[in-house]
C-alpha positions as CSV (number, residue, x, y, z in Angstrom):
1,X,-8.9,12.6,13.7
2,X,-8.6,10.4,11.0
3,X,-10.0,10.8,7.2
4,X,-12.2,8.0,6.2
5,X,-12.1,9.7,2.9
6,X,-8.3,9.0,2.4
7,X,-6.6,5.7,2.7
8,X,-2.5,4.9,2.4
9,X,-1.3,2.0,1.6
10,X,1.5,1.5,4.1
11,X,4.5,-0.4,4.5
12,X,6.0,1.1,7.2
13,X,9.7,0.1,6.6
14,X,10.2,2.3,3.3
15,X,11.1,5.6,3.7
16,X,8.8,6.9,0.4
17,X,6.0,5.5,2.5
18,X,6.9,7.3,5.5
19,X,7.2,10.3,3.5
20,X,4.1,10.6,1.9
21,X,2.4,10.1,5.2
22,X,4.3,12.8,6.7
23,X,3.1,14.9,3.5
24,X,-0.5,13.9,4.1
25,X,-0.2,15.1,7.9
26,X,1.6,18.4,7.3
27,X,-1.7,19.0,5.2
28,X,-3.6,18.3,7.9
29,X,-4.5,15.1,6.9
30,X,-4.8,12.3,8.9
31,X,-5.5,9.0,6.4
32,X,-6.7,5.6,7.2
33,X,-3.3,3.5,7.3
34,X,-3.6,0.1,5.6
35,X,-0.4,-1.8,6.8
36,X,-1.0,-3.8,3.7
37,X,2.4,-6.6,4.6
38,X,0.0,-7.8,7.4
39,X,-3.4,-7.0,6.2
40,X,-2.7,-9.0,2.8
41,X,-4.6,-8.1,-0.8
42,X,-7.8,-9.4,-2.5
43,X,-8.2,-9.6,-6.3
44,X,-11.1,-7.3,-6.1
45,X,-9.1,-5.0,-4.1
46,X,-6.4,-4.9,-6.8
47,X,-8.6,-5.0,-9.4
48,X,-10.6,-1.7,-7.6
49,X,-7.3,0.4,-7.0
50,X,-5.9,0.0,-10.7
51,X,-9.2,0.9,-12.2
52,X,-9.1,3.7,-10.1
53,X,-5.7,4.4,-11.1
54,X,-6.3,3.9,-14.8
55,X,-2.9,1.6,-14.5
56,X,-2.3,-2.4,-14.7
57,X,-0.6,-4.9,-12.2
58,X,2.2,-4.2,-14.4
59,X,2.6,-0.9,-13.0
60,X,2.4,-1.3,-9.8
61,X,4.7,-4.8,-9.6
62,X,7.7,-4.1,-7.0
63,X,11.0,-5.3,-8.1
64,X,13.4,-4.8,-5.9
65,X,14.2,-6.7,-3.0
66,X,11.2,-9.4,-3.9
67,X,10.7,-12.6,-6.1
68,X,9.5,-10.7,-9.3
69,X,12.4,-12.1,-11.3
70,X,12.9,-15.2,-10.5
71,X,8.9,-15.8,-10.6
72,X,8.7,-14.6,-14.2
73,X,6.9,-11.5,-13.1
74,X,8.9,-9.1,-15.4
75,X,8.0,-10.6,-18.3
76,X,6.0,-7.8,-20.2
77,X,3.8,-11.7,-21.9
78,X,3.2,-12.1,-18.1
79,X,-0.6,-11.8,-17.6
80,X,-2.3,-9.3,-15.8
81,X,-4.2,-12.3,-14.0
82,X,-0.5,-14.4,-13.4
83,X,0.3,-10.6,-11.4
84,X,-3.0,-10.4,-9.6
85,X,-2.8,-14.1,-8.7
86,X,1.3,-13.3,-7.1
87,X,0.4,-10.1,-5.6
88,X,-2.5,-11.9,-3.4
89,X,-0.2,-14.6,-2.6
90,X,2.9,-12.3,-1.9
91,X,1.6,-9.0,-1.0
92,X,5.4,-7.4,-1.2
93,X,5.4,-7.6,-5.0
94,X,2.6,-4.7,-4.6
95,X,5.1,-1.4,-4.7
96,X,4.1,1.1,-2.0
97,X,2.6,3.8,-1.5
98,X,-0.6,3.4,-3.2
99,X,-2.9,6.4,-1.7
100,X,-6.9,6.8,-2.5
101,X,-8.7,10.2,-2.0
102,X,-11.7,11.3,-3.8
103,X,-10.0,12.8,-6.4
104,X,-8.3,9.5,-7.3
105,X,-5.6,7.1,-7.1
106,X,-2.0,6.7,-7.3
107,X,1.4,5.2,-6.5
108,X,2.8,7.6,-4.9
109,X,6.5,7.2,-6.1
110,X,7.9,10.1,-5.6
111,X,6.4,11.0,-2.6
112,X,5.1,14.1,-3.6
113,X,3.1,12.6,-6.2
114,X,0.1,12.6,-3.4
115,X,0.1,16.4,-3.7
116,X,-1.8,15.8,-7.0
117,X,-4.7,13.5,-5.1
118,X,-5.5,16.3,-2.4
């Protein structure tokens, strides 16, 4: 049974992902699994999970194996609305896991980083 009260998300090719699911189950918790690749972002939705994480776009822009660079992404002068605005239109430069439970939110890099929301 699944745990409306906890959400991942997922990109199911990375291994941290994975991981930090597996985490979650071995604690008996079954989370809502947001394949976030397909399902896309929304600038409220962003704007909702770094509030909650007390972060900016900043922190959670992936790098690796996306457009950051070459977009101008990495640019610390890059606005926070500039990352918002890429992230909707290229929901890969989000970095992964992002996990919600009501005692917070975080990226979960390392994995075990969700032991701290549970």
């Amino acid at each position: 049974m699944s745990d409306p009260a906890v959400t991942v998300y997922h990109n199911p090719a990375c291994g941290t992902s994975r991981k930090t699911l597996e985490l979650l189950r071995e604690r008996g918790v079954e989370p809502t699994v947001v394949e976030y690749l397909k399902a896309g972002w929304t600038r409220p939705q962003l704007e909702d999970l770094l509030s909650r994480m007390k972060a900016s776009a900043h922190d959670i822009l992936r790098v690796r194996g996306t457009r950051a660079e070459e977009l101008g992404l990495t640019d610390p002068a890059a606005s926070e609305a500039t990352l918002l605005d890429a992230m909707v239109a290229d929901p890969a430069l989000v970095n992964r896991p992002i996990v919600v439970t009501p005692k917070g939110a975080a990226l979960c890099r390392p994995q075990e980083t969700v032991l701290t929301l549970l």
